[in-house]
ROSE-395638 format. One line per 8 residues: their letters; for each residue x, y, z of C-alpha. Coordinates in pm, whole numbers, padded with zeros to 5 digits, always signed. Each point is the difference from the previous one (the first is absolute). Example, Ala and Ser with C-alpha at 12.3 -4.5 7.8 and 13.67 -1.06 7.14 Angstrom:
<rs>
AS> +01230:-00450:+00780  +00137:+00344:-00066
</rs>
This chain:
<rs>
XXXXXXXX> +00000:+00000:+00000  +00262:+00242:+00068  +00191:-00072:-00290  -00318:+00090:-00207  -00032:+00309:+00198  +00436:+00078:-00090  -00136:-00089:-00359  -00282:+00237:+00001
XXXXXXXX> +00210:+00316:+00125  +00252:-00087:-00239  -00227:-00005:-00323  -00166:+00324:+00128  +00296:+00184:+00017  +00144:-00107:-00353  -00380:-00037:-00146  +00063:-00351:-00141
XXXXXXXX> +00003:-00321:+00128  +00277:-00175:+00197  +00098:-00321:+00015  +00054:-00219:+00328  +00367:-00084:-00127  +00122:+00346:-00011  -00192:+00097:+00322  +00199:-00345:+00159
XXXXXXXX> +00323:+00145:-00160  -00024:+00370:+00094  -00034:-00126:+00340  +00296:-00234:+00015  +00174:+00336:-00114  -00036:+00187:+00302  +00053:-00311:+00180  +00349:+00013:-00126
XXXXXXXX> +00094:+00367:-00072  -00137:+00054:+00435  +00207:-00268:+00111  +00334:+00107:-00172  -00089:+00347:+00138  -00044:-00145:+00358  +00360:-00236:-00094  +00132:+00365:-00061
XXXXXXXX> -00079:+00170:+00344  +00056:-00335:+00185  +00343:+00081:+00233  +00312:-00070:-00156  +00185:-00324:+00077  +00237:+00026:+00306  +00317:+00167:-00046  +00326:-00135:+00182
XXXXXXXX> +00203:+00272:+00087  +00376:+00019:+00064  +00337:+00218:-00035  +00162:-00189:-00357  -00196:-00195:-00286  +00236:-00207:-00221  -00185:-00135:-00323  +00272:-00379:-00094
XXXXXXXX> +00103:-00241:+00224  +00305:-00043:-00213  +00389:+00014:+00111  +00009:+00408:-00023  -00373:+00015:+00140  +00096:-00220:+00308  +00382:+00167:+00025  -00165:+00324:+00022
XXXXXXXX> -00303:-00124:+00288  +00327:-00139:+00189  +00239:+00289:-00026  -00251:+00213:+00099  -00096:-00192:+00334  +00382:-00022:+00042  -00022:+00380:+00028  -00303:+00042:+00202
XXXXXXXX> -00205:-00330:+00162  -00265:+00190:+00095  -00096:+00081:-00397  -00349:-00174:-00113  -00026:-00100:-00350  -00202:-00246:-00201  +00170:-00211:-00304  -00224:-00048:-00296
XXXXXXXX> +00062:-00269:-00263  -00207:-00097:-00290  +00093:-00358:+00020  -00031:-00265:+00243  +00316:-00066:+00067  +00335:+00287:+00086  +00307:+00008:-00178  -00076:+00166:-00335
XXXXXXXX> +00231:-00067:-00261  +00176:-00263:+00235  -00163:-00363:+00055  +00151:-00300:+00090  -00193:-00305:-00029  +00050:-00407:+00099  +00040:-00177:-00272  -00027:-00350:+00021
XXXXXXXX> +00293:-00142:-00103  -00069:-00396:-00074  +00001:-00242:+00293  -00229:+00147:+00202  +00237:+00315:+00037  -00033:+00315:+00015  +00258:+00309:-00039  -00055:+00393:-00017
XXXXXXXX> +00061:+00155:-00328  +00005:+00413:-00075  -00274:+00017:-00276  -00001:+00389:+00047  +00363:+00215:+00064  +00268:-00202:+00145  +00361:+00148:-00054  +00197:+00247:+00218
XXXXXXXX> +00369:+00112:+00006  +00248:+00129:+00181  -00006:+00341:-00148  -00359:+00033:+00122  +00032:+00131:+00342  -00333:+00048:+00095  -00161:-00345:-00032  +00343:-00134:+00111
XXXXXXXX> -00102:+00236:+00320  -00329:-00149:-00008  +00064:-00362:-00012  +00291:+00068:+00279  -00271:+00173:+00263  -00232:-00265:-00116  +00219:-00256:+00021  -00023:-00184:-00316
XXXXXXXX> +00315:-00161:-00169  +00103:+00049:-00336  +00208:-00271:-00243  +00185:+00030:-00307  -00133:-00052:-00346  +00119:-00323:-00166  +00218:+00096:-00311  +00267:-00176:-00041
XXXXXXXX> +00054:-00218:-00286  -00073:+00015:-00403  -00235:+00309:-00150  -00210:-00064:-00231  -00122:+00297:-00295  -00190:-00020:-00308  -00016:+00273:-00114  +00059:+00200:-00397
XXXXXXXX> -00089:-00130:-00307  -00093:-00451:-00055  -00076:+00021:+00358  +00354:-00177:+00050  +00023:-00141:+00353  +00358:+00029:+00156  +00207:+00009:+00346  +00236:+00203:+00139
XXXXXXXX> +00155:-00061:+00381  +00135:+00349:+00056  -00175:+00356:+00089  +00041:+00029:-00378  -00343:-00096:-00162  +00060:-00204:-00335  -00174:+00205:-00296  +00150:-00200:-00297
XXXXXXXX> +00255:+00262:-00077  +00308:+00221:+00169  -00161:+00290:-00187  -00328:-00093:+00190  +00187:+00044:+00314  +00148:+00303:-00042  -00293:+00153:-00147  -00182:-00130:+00408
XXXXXXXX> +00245:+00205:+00169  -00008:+00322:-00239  -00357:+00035:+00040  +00025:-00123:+00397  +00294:+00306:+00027  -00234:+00228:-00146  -00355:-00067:+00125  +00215:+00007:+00351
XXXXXXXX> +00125:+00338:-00002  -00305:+00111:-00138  -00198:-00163:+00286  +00219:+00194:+00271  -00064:+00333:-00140  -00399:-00018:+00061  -00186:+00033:+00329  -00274:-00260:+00025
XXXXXXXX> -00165:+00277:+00276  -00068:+00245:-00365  +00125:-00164:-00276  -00067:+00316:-00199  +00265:+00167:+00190  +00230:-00106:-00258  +00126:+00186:-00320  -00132:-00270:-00197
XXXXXXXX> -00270:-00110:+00134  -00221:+00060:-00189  +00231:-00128:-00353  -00037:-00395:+00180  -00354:+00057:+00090  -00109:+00058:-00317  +00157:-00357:-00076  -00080:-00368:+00111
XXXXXXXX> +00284:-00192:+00130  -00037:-00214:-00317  +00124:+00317:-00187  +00288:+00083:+00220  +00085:-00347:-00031  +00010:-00012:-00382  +00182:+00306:-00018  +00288:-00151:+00233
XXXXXXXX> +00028:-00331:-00075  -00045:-00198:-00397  +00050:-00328:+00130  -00299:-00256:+00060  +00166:-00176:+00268  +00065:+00282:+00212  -00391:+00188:-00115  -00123:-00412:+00139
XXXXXXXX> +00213:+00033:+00300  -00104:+00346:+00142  -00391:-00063:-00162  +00015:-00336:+00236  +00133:+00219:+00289  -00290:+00275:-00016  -00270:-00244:-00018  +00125:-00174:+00337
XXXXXXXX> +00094:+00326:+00189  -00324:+00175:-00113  -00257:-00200:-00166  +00025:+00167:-00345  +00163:+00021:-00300  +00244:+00253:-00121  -00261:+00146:-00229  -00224:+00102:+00307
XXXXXXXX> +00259:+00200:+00227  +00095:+00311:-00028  +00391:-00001:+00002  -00010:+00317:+00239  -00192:-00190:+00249  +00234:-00374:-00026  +00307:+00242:+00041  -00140:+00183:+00298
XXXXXXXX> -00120:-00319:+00138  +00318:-00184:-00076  +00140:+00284:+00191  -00195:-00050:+00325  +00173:-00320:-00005  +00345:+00086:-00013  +00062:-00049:-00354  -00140:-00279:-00272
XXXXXXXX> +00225:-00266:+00061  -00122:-00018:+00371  -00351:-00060:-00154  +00128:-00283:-00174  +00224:-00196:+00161  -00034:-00278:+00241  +00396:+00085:+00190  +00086:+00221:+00286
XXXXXXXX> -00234:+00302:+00012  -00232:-00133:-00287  -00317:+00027:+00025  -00028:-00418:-00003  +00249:-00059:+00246  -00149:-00073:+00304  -00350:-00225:+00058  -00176:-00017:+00353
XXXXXXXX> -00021:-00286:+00200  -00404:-00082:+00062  -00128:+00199:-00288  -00038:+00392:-00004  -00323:+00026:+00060  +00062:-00069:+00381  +00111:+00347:-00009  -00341:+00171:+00036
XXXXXXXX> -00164:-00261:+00195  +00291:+00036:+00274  -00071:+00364:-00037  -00378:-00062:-00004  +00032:-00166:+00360  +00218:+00309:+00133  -00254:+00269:-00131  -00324:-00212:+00167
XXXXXXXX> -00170:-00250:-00244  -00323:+00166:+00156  +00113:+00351:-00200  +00017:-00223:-00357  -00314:-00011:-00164  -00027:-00234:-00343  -00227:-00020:-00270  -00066:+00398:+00011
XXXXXXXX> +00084:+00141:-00314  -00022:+00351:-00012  -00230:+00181:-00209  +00011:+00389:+00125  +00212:+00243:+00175  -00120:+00299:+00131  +00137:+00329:+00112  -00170:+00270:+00109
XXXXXXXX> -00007:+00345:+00168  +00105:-00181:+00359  +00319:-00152:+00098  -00146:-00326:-00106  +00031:-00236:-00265  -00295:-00267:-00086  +00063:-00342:-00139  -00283:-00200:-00157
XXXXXXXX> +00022:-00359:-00089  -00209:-00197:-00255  -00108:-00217:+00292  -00196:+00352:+00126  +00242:+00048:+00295  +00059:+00329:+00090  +00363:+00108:+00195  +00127:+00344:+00097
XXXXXXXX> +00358:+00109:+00062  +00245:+00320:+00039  +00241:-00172:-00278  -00044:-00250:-00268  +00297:-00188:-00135  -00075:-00174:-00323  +00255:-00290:-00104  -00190:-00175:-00253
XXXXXXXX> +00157:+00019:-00350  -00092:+00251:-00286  -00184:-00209:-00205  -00243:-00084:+00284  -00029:+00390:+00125  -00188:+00115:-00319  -00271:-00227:+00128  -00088:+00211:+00314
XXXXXXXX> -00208:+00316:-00046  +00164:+00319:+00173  -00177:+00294:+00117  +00173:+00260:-00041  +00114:-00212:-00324  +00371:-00078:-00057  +00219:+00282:-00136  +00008:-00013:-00386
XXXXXXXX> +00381:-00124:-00024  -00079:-00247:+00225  -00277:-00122:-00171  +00198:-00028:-00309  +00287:-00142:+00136  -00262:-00302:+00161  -00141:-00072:-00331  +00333:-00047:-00149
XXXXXXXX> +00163:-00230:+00242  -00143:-00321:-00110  +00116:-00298:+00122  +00247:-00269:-00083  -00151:-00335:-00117  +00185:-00305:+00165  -00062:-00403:+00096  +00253:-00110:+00237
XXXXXXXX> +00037:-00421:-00010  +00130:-00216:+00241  +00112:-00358:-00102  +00104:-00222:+00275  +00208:-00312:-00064  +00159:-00321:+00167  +00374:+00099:+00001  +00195:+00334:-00121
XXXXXXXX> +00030:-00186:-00327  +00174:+00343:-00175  +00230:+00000:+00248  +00107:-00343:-00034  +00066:+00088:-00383  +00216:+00294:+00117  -00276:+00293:-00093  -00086:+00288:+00226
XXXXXXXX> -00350:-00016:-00106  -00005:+00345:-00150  -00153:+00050:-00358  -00019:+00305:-00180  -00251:-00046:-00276  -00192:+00222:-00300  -00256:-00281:-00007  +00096:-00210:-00353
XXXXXXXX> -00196:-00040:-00244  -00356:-00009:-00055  -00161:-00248:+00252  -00392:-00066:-00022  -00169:+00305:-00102  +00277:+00208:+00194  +00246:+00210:-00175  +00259:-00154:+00197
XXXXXXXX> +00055:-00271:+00267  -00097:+00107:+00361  +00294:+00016:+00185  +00189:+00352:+00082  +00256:-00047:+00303  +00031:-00327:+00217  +00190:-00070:+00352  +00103:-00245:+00263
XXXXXXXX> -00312:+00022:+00248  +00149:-00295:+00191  -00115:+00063:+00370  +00238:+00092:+00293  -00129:-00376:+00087  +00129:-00131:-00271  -00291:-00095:-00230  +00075:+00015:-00333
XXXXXXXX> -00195:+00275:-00193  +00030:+00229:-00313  -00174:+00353:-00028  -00060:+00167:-00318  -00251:+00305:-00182  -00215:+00023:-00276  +00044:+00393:-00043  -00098:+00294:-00205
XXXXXXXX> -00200:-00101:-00342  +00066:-00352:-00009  -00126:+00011:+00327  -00315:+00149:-00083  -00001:-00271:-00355  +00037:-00274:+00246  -00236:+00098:+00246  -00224:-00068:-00268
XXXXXXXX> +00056:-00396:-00050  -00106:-00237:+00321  +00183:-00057:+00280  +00071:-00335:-00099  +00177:+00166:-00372  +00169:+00186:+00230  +00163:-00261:+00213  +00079:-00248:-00329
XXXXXXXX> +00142:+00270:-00151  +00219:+00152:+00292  +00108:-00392:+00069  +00087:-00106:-00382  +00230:+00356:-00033  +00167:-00056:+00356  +00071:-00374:-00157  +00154:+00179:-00345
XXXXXXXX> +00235:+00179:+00262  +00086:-00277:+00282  -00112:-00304:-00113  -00328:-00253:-00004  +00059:-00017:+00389  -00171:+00338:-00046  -00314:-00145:-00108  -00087:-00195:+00347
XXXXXXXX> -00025:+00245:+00260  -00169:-00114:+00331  -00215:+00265:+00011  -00080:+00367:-00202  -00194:+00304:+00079  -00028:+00304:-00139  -00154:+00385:+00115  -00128:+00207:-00305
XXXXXXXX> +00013:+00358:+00166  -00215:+00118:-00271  -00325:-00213:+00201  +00078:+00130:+00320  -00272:+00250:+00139  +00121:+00379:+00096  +00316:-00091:-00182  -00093:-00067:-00306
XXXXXXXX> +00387:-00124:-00107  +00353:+00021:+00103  +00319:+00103:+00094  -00039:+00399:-00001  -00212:+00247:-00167  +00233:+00206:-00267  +00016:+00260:-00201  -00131:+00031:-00345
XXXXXXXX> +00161:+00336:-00219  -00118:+00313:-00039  -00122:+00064:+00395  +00334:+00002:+00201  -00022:+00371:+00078  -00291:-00069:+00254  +00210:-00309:+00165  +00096:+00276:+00298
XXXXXXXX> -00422:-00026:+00078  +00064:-00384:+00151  +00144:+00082:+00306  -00182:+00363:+00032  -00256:-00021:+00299  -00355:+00077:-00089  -00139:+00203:+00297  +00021:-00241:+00281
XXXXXXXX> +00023:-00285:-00260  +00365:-00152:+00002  +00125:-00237:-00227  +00235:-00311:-00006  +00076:-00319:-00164  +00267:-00145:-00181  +00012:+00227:-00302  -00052:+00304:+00202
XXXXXXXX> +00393:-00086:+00175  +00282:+00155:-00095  +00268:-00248:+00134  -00032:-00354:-00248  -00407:+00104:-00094  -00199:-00290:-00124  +00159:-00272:+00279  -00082:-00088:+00349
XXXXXXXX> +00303:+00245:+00101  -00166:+00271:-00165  -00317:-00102:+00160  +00115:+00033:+00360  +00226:+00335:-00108  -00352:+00158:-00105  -00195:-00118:+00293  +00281:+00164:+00216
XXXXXXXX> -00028:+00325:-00181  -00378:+00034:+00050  +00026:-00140:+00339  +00186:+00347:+00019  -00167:+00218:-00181  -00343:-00080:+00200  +00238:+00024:+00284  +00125:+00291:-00014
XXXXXXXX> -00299:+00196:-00034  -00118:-00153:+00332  +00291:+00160:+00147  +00235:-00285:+00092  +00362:-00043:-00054  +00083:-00163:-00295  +00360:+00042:-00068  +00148:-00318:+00054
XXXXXXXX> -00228:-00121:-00279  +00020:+00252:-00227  +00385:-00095:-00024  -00119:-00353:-00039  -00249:+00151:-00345  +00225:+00221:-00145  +00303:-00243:-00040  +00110:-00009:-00381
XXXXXXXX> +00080:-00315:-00193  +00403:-00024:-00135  +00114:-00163:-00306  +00258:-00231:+00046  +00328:+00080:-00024  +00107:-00328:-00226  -00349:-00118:-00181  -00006:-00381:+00001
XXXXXXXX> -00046:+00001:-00299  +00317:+00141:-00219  +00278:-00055:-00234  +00294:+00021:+00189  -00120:-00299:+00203  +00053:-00173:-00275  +00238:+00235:-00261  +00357:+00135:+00039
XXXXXXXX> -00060:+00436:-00032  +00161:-00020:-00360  -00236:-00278:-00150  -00286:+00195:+00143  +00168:+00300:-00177  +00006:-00159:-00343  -00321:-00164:+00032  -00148:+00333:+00061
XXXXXXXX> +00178:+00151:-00245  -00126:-00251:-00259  -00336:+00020:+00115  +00018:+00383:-00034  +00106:-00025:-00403  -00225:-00248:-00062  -00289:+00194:+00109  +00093:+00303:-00128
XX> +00189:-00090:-00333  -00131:-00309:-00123
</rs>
């Protein structure tokens, strides 16, 4: 009856009739347009207060949470981390290992060195041992054109020529001092800055080097140390970040003060959760990605996460990395150089594999386990095969293990093929390079960084060209936003050192402006990497001075007269 009466009142004020169904729908209307009003004047969720908000549960995330407690215990702050577990870029799993065994294997970042002094600091206060990276033994390259496979012993890789060689070291010389002359704080402080970042590293390379072998050999080299190929980088932003490290030769090598010289005993991941039980596991909270961040007229700054909770702090310390920071919304928004620098730091594509085995079979056949490869030929639908770079993973416990990458494009090709492709394929080249012993491994696992959520790949977000004169916007605080990470360090950026260096600094920038005494960590920040005085990696290791003089001297006609 009352719905005839609605119907009535409706036809009489739009003098036709009126059917039930749209009397039935107009209703359910209102229904739903009054309760999103009432959802909208309901109170706002709760909102956990405290003095510090760090957004990544990461190495530089937790460094900075601990260094800052160090300073002053009485400090509350809230961790936030999209994921469910900590550790970021870092995770060390059990793998089972045949036998009903299991052993812990770094999936995620597992070097240090000794020319890293703050993670060396780190692992000492926390303390974690450290052991030596296996290389002793025959080297294996293919590299240049045929995809020959051959084996050199020394520090001296084999490139199928002396010319090859020489050509190495020329370019290594000059990308060196080139490296030392730019400041990876403002790259654009340089004369030239802006000359390289106009070009990729691909073109710098080109221009400096005309043999195959040595474009494979430094091409193999990027896509390990940065997840990209030459053609991606900007050569302004690989010098700089070369640079940060001390030079490129530390970036390569596996000897004293390379970056592969030193692996951690239990995994590196441990690092964060020791450092998660010293900040209070009650002050982590997981599976909170972060969706908003709000500052306003106040002294305040709002975080908002997509699971609707609500937290409020004096200082926000963000140490996720720059691909993941375009997806929070910032009110007031992001400066513009910022903004541009975020969208052009993409990040490296990498699948790290583990291959366990019964005995160090390599070793037994007098190799190292090193390979430096440009993939071969063709392999499935692939351009080239999928290996990159390969090590000795064999445990501090002795069970035999190799570690390799799938890196830059072939990386990205490969991630394309199934897992079980992948594996074949990464077995049958290993057993082109050692042997069929290769092909019977006791156990294999992989991690494609590419599938991992709020990462979205691996090892470091880079550079592209074009957008290096913003690069001094990383580190520049927004309001009472602060910012670290491992590509935000300026002391070996894009590795676990860098990621405790930055976590320092913002530890004492937020510091600072609370009024303590910061000093004796500031020293600790500002601390500047040094070159080696003898690179490991040079001729008169292995030349008298005169034959290096006429083989440079050859070179040099060569080039320029033939």
């Amino acid at each position: 009856m009352f719905q005839t009466e609605i119907i009535n009142v409706c036809a009489a004020f739009s003098r036709r009739p009126v059917s039930p169904f749209y009397v039935v729908n107009y209703f359910h209307c209102v229904e739903v347009y009054n309760k999103k009003k009432m959802d909208e004047v309901k109170l706002p969720n709760e909102v956990k207060e405290c003095d510090i908000i760090i957004i990544g549960c990461g190495l530089s995330g937790m460094t900075a949470a601990y260094e800052i407690l160090k300073l002053e215990p009485s400090i509350k702050l809230f961790l936030l981390e999209a994921k469910d577990r900590i550790g970021g870029r870092t995770l060390t799993n059990e793998i089972n290992i045949g036998g009903g065994q299991k052993e812990k294997f770094d999936l995620g970042g597992q070097w240090v060195a000794s020319s890293q002094p703050d993670i060396l600091e780190m692992l000492e206060e926390l303390n974690i041992k450290t052991y030596p990276q296996f290389i002793n033994g025959t080297k294996i390259m293919q590299v240049g054109h045929g995809n020959v496979i051959r084996t050199y012993k020394s520090d001296i890789p084999s490139l199928g020529s002396y010319w090859g060689v020489i050509e190495l070291q020329l370019f290594i010389w000059k990308a060196e001092k080139l490296a030392k002359q730019i400041s990876i704080e403002d790259p654009y402080l340089w004369d030239k800055a802006q000359e390289y970042d106009a070009m990729t590293m691909e073109t710098f390379v080109r221009n400096n080097a005309r043999s195959q072998s040595v474009r494979d050999t430094i091409q193999a080299a990027c896509r390990s140390v940065i997840g990209a190929d030459l053609d991606r980088v900007s050569a302004l932003f690989f010098l700089a970040y070369a640079n940060s490290a001390g030079g490129i030769m530390k970036l390569l090598m596996a000897t004293e003060n390379g970056a592969q010289e030193l692996r951690v005993k239990g995994g590196t991941q441990q690092i964060s959760e020791i450092l998660a039980d010293r900040v209070g596991r009650e002050n982590v909270q997981l599976n909170q990605p972060v969706s908003a961040i709000y500052q306003d007229q106040t002294e305040f700054v709002t975080v908002h996460t997509l699971t609707g909770k609500i937290f409020r702090a004096r200082h926000v310390i963000a140490s996720i990395p720059p691909n993941c920071i375009t997806r929070i919304q910032f009110s007031p928004p992001l400066s513009e150089d910022r903004k541009l620098l975020m969208d052009n730091m993409p990040v490296g594509h990498l699948t790290k594999f583990i291959i366990t085995y019964d005995k160090t079979f390599w070793r037994e056949n007098g190799f190292s386990g090193e390979i430096v490869s440009n993939g071969g030929g063709p392999l499935l639908t692939c351009s080239t095969g999928p290996i990159s770079v390969v090590y000795d993973a064999t445990t501090d416990k002795n069970v035999p293990a190799l570690v390799g990458f799938i890196a830059g494009r072939p990386g990205v090709e490969w991630h394309r093929q199934t897992a079980e492709e992948r594996r074949s394929s990464i077995l049958g080249c290993l057993s082109e390079f050692f042997g069929s012993w290769a092909l019977q491994p006791t156990s294999f696992t992989e991690k494609v960084w590419a599938d991992e959520e709020y990462n979205g790949g691996c090892p470091v977000c880079f550079g592209v060209p074009g957008v290096m004169f913003t690069f001094s916007a990383l580190r520049r605080p927004h309001g009472r936003i602060h910012w670290c990470g491992t590509e935000t360090s300026t002391h070996w950026a894009g590795y676990l050192n860098g990621a405790v260096q930055s976590g320092r600094r913002a530890a004492c920038e937020v510091m600072k402006l609370n009024g303590k005494n910061v000093t004796q960590l500031e020293k600790l920040v500002s601390r500047k990497p040094s070159a080696d005085v003898d690179p490991p990696y040079s001729f008169p290791s292995l030349l008298t001075p005169i034959v290096v003089f006429l083989a440079v001297l050859a070179a040099f006609f060569s080039v320029y007269f033939f």
